[in-house]
PASEBA-1860 file (N, C-alpha, C; in nm, 3 decimals):
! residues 241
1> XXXXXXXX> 6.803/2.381/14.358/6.869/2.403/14.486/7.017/2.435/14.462 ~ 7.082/2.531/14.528/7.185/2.579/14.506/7.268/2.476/14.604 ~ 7.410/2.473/14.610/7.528/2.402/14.656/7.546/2.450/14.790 ~ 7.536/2.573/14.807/7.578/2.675/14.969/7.434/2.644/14.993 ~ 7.344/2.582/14.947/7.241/2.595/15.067/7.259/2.414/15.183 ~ 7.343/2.325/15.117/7.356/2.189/15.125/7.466/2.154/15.229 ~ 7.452/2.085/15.310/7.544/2.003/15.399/7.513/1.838/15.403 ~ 7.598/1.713/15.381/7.590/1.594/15.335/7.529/1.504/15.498
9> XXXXXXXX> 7.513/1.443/15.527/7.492/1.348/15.618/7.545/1.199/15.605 ~ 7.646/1.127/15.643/7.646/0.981/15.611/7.717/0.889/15.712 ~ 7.746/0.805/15.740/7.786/0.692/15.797/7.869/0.618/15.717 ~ 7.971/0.538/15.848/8.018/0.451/15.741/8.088/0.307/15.870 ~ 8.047/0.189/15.845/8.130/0.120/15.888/8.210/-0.024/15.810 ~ 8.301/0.012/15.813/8.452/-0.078/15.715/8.486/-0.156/15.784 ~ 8.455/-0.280/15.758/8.531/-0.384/15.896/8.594/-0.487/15.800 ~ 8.651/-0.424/15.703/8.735/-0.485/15.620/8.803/-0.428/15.546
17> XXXXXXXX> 8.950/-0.421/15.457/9.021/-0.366/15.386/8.990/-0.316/15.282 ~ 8.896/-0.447/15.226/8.783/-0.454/15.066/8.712/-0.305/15.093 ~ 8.641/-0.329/15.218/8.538/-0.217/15.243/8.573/-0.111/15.278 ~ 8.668/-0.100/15.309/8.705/0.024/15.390/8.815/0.116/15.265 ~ 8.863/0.030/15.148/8.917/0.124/15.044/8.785/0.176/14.909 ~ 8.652/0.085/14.913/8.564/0.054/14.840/8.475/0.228/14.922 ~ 8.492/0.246/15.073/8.410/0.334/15.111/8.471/0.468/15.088 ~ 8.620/0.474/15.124/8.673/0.595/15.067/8.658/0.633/14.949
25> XXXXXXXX> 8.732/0.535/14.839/8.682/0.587/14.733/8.534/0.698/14.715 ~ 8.447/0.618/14.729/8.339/0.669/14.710/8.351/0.829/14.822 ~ 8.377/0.846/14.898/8.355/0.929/15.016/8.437/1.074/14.920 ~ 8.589/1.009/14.872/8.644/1.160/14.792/8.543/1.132/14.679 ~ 8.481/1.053/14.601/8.389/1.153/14.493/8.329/1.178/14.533 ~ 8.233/1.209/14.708/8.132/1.291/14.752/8.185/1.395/14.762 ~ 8.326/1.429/14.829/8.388/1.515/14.876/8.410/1.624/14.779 ~ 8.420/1.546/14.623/8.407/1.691/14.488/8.284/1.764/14.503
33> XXXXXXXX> 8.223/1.747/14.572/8.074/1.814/14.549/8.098/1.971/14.626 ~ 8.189/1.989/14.725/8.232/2.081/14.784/8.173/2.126/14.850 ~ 8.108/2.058/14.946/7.994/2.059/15.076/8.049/2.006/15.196 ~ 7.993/2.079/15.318/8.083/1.982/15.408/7.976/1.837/15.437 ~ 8.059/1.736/15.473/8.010/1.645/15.471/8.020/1.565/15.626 ~ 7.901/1.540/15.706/7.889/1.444/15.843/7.916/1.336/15.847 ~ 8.025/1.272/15.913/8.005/1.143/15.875/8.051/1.073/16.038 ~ 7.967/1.015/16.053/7.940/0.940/16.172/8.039/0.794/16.150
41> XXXXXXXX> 8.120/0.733/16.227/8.189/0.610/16.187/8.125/0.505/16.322 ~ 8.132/0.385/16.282/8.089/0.250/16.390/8.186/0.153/16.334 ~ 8.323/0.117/16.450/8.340/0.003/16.386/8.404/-0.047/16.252 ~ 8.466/0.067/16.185/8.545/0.056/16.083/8.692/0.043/16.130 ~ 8.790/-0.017/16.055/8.947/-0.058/16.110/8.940/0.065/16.094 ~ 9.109/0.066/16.168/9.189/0.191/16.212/9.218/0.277/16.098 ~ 9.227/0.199/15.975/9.301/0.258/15.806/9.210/0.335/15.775 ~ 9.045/0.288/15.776/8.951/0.326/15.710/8.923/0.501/15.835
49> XXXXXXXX> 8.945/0.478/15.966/8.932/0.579/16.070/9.030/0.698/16.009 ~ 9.123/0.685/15.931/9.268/0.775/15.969/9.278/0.843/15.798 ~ 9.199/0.733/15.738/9.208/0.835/15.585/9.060/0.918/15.582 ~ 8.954/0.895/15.653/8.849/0.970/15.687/8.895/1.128/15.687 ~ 8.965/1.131/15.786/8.982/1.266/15.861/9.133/1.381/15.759 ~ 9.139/1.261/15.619/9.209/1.295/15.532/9.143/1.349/15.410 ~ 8.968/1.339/15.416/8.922/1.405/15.301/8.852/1.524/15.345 ~ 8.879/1.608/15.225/8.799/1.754/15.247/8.683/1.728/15.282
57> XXXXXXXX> 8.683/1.850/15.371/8.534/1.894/15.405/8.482/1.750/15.502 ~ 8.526/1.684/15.530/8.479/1.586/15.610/8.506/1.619/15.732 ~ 8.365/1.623/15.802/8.413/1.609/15.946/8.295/1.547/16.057 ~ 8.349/1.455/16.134/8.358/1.379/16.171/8.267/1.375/16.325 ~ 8.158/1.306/16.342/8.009/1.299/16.431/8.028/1.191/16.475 ~ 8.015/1.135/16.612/8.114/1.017/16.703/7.942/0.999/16.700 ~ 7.925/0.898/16.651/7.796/0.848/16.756/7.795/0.777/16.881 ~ 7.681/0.866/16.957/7.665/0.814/17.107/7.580/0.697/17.135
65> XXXXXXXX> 7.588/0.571/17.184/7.564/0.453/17.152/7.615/0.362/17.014 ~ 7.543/0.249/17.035/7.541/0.118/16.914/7.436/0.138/16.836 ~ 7.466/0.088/16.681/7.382/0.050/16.615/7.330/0.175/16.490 ~ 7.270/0.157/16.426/7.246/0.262/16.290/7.193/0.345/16.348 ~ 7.089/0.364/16.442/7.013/0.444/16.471/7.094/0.592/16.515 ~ 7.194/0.517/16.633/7.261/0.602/16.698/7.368/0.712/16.589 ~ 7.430/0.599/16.487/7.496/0.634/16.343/7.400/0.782/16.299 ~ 7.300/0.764/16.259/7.184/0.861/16.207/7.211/0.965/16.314
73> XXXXXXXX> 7.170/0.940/16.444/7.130/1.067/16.513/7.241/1.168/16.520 ~ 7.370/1.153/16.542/7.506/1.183/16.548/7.525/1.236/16.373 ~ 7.496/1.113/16.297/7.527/1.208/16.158/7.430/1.317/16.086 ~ 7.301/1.310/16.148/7.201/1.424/16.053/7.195/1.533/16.211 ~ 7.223/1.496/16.301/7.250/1.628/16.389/7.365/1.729/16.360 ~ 7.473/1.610/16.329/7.584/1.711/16.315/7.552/1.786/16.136 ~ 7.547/1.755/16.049/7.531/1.776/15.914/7.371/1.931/16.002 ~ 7.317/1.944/16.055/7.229/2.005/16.059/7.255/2.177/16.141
81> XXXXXXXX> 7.394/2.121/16.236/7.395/2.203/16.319/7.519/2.295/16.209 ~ 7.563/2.254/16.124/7.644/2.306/15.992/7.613/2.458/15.968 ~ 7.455/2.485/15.987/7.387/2.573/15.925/7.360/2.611/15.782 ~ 7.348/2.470/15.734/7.294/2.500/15.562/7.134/2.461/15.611 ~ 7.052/2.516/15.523/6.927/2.468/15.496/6.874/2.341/15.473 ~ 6.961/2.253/15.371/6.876/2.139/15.358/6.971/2.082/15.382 ~ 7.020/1.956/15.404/7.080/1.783/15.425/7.048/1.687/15.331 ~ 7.143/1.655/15.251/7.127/1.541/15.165/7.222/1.426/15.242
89> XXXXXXXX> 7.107/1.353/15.323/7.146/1.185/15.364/7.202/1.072/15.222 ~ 7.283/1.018/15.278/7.343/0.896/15.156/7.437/0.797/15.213 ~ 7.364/0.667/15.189/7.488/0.586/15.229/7.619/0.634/15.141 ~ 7.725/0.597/15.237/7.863/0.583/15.166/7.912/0.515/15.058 ~ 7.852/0.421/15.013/7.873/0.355/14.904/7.825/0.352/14.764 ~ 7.768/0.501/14.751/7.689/0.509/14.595/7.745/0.589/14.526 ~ 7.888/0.549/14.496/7.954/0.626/14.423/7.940/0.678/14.278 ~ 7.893/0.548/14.194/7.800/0.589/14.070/7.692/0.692/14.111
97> XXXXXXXX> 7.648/0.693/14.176/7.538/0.815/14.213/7.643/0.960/14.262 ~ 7.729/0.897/14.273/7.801/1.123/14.309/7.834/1.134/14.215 ~ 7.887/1.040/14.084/7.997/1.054/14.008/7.866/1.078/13.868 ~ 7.773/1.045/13.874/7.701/1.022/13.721/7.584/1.125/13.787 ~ 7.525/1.113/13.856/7.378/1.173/13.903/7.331/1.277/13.987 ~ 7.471/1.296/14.124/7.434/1.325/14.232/7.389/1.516/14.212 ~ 7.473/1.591/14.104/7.447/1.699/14.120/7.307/1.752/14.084 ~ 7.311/1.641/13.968/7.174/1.667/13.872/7.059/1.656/13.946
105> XXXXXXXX> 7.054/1.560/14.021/6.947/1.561/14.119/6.916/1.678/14.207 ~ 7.062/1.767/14.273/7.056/1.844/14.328/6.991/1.967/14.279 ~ 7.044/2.009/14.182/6.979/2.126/14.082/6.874/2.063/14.051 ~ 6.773/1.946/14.025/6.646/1.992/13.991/6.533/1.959/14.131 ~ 6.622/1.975/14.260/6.540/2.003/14.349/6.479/2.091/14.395 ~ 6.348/2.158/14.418/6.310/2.282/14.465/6.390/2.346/14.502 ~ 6.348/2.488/14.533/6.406/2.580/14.598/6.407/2.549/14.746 ~ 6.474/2.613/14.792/6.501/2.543/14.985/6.372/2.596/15.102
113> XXXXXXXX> 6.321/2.714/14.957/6.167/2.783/15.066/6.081/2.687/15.043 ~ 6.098/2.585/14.954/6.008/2.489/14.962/5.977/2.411/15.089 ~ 5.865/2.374/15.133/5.849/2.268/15.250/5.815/2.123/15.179 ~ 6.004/2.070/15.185/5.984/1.945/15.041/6.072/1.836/15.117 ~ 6.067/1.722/15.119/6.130/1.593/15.143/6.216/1.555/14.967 ~ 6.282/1.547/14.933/6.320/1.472/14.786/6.411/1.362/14.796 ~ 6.301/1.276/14.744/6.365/1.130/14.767/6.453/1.122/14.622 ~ 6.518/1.018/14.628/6.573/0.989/14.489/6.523/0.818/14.448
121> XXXXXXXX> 6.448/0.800/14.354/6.360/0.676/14.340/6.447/0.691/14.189 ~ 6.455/0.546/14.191/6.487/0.439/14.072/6.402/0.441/13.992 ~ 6.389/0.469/13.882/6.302/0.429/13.731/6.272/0.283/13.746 ~ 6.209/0.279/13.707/6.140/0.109/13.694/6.281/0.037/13.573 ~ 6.301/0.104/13.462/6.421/-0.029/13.398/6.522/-0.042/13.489 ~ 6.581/0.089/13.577/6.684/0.105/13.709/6.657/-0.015/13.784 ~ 6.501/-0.034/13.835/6.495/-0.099/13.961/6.541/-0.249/13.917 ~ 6.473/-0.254/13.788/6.531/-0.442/13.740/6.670/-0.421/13.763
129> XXXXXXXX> 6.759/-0.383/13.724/6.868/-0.398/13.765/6.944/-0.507/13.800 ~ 6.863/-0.437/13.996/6.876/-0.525/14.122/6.898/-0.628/14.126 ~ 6.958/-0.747/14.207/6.928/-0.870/14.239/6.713/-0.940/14.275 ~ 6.691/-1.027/14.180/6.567/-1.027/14.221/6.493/-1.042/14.369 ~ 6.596/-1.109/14.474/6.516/-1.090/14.599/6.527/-0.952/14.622 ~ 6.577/-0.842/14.628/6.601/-0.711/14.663/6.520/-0.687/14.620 ~ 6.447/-0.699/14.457/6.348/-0.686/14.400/6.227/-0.652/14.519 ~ 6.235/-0.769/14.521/6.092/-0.827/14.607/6.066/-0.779/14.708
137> XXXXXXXX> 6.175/-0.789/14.822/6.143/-0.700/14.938/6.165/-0.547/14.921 ~ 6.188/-0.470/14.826/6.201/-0.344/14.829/6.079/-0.275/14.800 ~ 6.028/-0.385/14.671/5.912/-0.356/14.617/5.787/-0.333/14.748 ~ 5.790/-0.453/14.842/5.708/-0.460/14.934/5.763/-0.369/15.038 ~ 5.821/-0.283/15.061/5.832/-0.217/15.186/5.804/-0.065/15.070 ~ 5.802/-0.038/14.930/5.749/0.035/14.861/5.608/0.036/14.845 ~ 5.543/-0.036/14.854/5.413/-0.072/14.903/5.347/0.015/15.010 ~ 5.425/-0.042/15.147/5.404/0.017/15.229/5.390/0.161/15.242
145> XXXXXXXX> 5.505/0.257/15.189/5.534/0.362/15.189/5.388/0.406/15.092 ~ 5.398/0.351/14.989/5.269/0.439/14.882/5.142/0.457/15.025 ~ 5.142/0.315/15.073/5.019/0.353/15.179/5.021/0.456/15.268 ~ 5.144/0.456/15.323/5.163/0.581/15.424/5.123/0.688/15.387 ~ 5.167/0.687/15.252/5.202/0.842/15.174/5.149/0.924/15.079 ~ 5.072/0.770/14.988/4.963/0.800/14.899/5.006/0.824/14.793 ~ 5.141/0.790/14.725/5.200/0.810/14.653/5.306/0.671/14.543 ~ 5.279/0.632/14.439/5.336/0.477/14.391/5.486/0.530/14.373
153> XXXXXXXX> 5.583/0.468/14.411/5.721/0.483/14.350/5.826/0.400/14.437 ~ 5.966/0.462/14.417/6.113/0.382/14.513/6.097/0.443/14.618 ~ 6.125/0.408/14.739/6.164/0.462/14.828/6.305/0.413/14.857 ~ 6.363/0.308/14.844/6.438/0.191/14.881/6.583/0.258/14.821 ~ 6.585/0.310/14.742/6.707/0.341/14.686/6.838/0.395/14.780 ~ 6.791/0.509/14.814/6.926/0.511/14.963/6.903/0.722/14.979 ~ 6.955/0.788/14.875/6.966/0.888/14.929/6.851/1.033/14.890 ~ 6.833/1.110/15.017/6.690/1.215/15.005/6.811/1.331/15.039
161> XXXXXXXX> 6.659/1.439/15.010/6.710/1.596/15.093/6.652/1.598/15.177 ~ 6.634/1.659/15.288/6.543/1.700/15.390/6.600/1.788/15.410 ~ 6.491/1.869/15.464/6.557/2.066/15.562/6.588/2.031/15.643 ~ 6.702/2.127/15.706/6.780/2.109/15.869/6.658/2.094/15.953 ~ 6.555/2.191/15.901/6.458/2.208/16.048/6.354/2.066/16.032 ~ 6.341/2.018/15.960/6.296/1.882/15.982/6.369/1.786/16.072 ~ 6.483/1.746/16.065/6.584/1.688/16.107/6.579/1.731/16.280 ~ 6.555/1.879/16.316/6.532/1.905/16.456/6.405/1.883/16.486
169> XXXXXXXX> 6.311/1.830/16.401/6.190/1.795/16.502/6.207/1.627/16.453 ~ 6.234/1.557/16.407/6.271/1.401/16.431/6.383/1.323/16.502 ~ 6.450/1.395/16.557/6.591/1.355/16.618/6.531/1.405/16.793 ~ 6.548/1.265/16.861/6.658/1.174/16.819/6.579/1.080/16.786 ~ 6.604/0.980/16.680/6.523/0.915/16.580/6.489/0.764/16.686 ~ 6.363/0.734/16.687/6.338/0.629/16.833/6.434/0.497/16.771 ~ 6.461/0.459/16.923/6.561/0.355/16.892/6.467/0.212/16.841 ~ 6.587/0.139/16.786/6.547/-0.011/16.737/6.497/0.004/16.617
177> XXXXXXXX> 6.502/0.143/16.503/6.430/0.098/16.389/6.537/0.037/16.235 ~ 6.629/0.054/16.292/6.714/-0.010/16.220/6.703/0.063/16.055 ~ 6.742/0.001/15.951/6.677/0.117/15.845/6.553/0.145/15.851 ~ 6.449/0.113/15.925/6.359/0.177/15.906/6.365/0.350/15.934 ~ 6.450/0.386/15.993/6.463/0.542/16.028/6.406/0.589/15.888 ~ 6.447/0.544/15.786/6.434/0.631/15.682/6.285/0.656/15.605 ~ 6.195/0.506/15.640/6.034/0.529/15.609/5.997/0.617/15.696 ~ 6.060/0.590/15.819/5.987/0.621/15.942/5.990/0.808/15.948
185> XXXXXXXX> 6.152/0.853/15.869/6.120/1.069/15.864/6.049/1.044/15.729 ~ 6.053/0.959/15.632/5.951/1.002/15.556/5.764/1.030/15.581 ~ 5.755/0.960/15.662/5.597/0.937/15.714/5.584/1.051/15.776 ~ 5.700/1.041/15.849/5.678/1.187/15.957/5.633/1.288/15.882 ~ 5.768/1.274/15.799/5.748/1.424/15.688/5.657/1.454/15.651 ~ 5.578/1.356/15.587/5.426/1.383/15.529/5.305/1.387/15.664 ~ 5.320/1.336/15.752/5.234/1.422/15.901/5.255/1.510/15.883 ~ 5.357/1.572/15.886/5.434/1.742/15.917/5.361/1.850/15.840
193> XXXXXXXX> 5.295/1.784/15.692/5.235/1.897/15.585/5.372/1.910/15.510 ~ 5.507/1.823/15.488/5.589/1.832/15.411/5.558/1.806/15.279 ~ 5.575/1.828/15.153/5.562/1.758/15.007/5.690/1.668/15.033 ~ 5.622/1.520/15.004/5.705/1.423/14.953/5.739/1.406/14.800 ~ 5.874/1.427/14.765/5.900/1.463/14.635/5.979/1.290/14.603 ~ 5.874/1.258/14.475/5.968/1.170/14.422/6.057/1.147/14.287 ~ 6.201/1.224/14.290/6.287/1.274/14.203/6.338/1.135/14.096 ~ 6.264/1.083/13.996/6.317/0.943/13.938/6.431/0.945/13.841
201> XXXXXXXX> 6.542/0.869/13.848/6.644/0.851/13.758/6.687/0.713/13.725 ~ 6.759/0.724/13.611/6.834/0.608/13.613/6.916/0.542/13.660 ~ 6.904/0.494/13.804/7.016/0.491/13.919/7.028/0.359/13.921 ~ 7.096/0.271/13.833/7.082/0.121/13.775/7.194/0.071/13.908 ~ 7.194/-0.026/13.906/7.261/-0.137/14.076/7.401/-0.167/13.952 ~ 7.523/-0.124/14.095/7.623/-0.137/13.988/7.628/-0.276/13.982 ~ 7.735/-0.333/13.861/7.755/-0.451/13.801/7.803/-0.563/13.919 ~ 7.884/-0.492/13.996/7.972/-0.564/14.090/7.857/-0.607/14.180
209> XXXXXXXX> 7.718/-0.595/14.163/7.653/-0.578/14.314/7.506/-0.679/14.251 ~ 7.531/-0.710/14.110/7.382/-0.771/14.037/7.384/-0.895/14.124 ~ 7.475/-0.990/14.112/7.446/-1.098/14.186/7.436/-1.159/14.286 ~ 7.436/-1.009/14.368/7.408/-1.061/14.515/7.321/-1.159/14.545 ~ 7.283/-1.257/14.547/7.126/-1.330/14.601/7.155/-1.462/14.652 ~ 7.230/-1.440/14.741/7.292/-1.562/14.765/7.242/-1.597/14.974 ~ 7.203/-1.685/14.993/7.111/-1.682/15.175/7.158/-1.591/15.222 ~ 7.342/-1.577/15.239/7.319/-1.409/15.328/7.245/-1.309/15.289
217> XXXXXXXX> 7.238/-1.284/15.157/7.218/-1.143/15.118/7.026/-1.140/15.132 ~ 7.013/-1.232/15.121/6.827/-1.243/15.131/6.801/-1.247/15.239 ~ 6.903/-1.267/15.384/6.827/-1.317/15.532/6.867/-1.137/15.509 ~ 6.970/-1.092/15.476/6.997/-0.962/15.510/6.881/-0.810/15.430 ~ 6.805/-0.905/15.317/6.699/-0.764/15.286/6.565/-0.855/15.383 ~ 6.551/-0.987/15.425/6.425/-0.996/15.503/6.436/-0.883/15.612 ~ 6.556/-0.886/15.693/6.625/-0.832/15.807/6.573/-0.665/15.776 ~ 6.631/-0.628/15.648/6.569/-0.454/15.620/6.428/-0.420/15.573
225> XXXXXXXX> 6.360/-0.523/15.500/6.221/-0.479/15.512/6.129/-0.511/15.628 ~ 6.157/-0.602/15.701/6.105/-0.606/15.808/6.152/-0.485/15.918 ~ 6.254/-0.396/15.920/6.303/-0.306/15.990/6.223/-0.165/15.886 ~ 6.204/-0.201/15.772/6.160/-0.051/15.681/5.981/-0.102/15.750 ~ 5.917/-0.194/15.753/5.799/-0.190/15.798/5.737/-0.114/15.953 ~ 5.855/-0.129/16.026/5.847/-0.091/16.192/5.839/0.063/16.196 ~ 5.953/0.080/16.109/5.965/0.227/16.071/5.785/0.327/16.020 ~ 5.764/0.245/15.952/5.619/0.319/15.890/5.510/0.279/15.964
233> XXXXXXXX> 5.506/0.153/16.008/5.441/0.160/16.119/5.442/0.250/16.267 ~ 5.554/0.293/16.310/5.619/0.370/16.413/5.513/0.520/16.373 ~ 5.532/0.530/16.283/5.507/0.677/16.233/5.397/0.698/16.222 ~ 5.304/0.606/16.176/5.163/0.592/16.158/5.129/0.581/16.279 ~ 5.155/0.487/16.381/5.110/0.493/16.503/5.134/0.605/16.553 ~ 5.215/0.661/16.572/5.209/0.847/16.648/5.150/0.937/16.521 ~ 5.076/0.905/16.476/5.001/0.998/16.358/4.870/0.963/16.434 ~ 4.831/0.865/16.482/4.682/0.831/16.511/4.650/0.843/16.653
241> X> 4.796/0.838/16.737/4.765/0.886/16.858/4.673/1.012/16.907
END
């Protein structure tokens, strides 16, 4: 996949100093990629609002309502209406992934006449990595997805391609799925007659992030696989309708 065929999609909310210099960072090494980039904000301080609109190629998708969902619809609409062909979605915070991986992935994605979803899945030594509850519930909402999809691998990792014109037949993405949005266009995708592509690397959990596993961080992946389950469920149920 070529660079001019690509426009970025992402979100970001900083409700702290830590986070909000931790998200820029990462945002100018997306910004080398030389794509324009969507980025929807919720709720980040004023610092993190005002150096936004200070990096290239960034520009800036107000979401209408609360909550991720609304984040999504505002950031893969605007990233779509760009007029590039495909959309590479990514949280804001995988900066080892723009800085070590992100192009490589790009170039060995199909061509854009492809009718292709490309996920980016973790290698199995990658996925150990992780903190072990992340382990666990990622594994199990990976589960899920193989069922949807028929296919064993990551889904959980964070960033895909999708075509613009996918993006206009799933938007606006039904409310309340919280991350599930993201099982939930994958399922779609594969209703659609899309190829679900699963692109594997060594996308290891940075150092700063191994020991997360502490009650917040576990009520907070029960909180996302139970939201990645609704999602594939959502999808499956309007597949059988």
């Amino acid at each position: 996949m070529r660079l001019q065929d690509l426009a970025v999609a992402t979100m970001t909310r900083a409700r702290t100093r830590p986070e909000g210099k931790a998200v820029i960072s990462a945002l100018r090494a997306l910004s080398e990629l030389g794509v324009p980039i969507a980025v929807a904000d919720r709720g980040s301080v004023d610092s993190v609002r005002r150096h936004l609109t200070r990096i290239p190629r960034v520009i800036l998708a107000p979401p209408v309502g609360d909550g991720l969902v609304a984040q999504m619809n505002a950031s893969l609409a605007g990233a779509a209406t760009i007029g590039r062909r495909f959309v590479l979605y990514t949280e804001p915070d995988k900066r080892l992934f723009f800085e070590r991986h992100l192009r490589r992935f790009i170039a060995h994605a199909p061509d854009t006449r492809t009718k292709a979803l490309v996920i980016a899945a973790r290698s199995a030594g990658a996925f150990s990595t992780f903190p072990p509850f992340q382990q666990r519930t990622e594994t199990a909402a990976n589960d899920l997805c193989r069922l949807a999809l028929g296919q064993d691998g990551d889904y959980c990792y964070g960033p895909f391609l999708l075509p613009a014109a996918l993006i206009k037949t799933v938007l606006p993405l039904p409310d309340g799925l919280g991350w599930g949005w993201r099982p939930y266009v994958f399922a779609t995708a594969g209703r659609l007659g899309y190829d679900v592509i699963l692109q594997r690397g060594a996308f290891r959990c940075p150092a700063p992030q191994r020991g997360e596993d502490n009650r917040r961080a576990r009520d907070y992946r029960l909180s996302q696989f139970e939201e990645n389950a609704r999602g594939i469920v959502r999808a499956l149920v309007a597949n059988h309708r």
